[in-house]
C-alpha positions as CSV (number, residue, x, y, z in Angstrom):
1,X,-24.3,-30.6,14.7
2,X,-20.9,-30.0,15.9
3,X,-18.2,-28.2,13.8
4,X,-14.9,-29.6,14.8
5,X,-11.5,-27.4,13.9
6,X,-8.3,-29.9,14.3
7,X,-8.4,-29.9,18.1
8,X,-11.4,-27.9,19.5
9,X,-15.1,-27.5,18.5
10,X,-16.5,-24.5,17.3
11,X,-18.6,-24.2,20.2
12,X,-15.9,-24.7,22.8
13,X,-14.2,-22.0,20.8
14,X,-17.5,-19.6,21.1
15,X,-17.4,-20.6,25.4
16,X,-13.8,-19.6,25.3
17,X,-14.5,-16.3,24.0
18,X,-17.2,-15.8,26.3
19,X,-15.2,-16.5,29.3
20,X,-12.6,-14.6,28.3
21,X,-15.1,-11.5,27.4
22,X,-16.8,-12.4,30.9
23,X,-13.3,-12.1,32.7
24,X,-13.0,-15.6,33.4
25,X,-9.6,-16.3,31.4
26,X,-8.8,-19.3,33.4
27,X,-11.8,-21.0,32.4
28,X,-11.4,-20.1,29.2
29,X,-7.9,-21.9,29.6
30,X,-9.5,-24.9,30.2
31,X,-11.2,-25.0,27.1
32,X,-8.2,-23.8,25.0
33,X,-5.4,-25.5,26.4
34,X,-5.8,-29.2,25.4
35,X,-6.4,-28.1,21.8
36,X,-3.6,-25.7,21.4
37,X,-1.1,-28.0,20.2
38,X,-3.6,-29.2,17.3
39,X,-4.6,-25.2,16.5
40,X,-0.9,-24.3,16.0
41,X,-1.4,-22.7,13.1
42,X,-4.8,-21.7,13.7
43,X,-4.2,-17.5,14.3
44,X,-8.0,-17.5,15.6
45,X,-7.2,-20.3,18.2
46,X,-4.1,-18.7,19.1
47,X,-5.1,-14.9,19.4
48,X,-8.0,-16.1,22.0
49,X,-5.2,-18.7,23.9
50,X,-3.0,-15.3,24.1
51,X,-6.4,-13.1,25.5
52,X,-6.6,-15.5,28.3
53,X,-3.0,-16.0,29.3
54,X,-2.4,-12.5,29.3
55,X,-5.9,-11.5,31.0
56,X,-4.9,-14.2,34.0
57,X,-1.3,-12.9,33.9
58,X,0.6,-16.2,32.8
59,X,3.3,-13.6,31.0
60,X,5.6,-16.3,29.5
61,X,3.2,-18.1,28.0
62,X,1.4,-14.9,26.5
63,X,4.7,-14.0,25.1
64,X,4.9,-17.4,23.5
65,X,1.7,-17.1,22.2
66,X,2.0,-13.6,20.5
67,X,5.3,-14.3,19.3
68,X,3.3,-17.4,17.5
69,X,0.6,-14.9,16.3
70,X,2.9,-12.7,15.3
71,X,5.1,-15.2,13.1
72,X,1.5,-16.2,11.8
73,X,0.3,-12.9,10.7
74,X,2.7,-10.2,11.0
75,X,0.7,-7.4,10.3
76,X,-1.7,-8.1,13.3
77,X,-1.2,-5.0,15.4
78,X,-3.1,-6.0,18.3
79,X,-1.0,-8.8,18.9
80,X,2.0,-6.9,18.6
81,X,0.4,-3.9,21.3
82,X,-0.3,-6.7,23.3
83,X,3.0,-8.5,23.1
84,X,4.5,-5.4,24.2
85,X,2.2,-4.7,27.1
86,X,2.9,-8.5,28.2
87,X,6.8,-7.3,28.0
88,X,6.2,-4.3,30.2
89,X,4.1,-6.4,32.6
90,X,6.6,-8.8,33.1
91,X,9.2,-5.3,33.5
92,X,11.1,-5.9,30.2
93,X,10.0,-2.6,29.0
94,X,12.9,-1.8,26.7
95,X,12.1,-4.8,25.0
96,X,8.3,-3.5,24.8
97,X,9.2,-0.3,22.9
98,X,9.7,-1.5,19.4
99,X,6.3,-3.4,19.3
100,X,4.6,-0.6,21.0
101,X,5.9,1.7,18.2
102,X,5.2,-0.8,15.5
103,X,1.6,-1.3,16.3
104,X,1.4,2.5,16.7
105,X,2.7,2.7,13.0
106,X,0.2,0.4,11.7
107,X,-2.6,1.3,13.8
108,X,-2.8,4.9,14.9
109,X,-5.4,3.6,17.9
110,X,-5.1,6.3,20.3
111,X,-4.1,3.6,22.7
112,X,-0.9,2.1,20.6
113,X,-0.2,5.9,19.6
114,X,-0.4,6.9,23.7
115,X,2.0,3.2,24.7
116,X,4.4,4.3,22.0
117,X,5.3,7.8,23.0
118,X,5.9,6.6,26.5
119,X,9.1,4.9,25.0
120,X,9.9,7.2,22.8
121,X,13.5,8.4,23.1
122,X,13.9,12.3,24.3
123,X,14.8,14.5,21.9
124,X,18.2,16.0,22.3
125,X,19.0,19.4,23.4
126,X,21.2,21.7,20.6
């Protein structure tokens, strides 16, 4: 039996995640993409749509994608570490900072602490 979502199957979801764990993001794509429309508002869909722009360097439409995550679930820290990592990619890195040091604050993973110090501002000399 196949479980449908509104645009993809639960098994072409499962073979997306796959690719995308197997470093094959663009065939993940090709699994994702003609759903995505229909998954809007399915944070699942979208975070694994975002994994494979972002691991096959499409950078503006991995920013699109996290900003729809984001406005989806707010508190998703990985989405926001990874929104700012898709910034500094694409070298918009003051732009990064404030999503590096948000995920840092909701998710002390040594990684999101490590991204957010690198934009922290230097303290000033008295």
């Amino acid at each position: 039996m196949t479980t449908q979502m509104s645009g993809m199957t639960v098994e072409s979801y499962r073979r997306a995640q796959e690719l995308i764990d197997a470093r094959d993001p663009l065939g993940a794509l090709k699994l994702i993409e003609p759903a995505l429309d229909a998954e809007r508002d399915n944070l699942s869909v979208q975070l694994l749509a975002a994994r494979a722009y972002f691991g096959s360097a499409q950078l503006s439409r991995a920013e699109g994608t996290l900003r729809r995550v984001i406005e989806l679930d707010p508190r998703d820290a990985w989405a926001l570490h990874a929104l700012g990592r898709t910034l500094e990619r694409a070298g918009r890195a003051v732009e990064a900072a404030p999503y590096f040091r948000l995920a840092a604050a909701m998710c002390p993973e040594p990684e999101y602490v490590t991204a957010a110090w690198r934009y922290m501002p230097a303290p000033e000399e008295g």
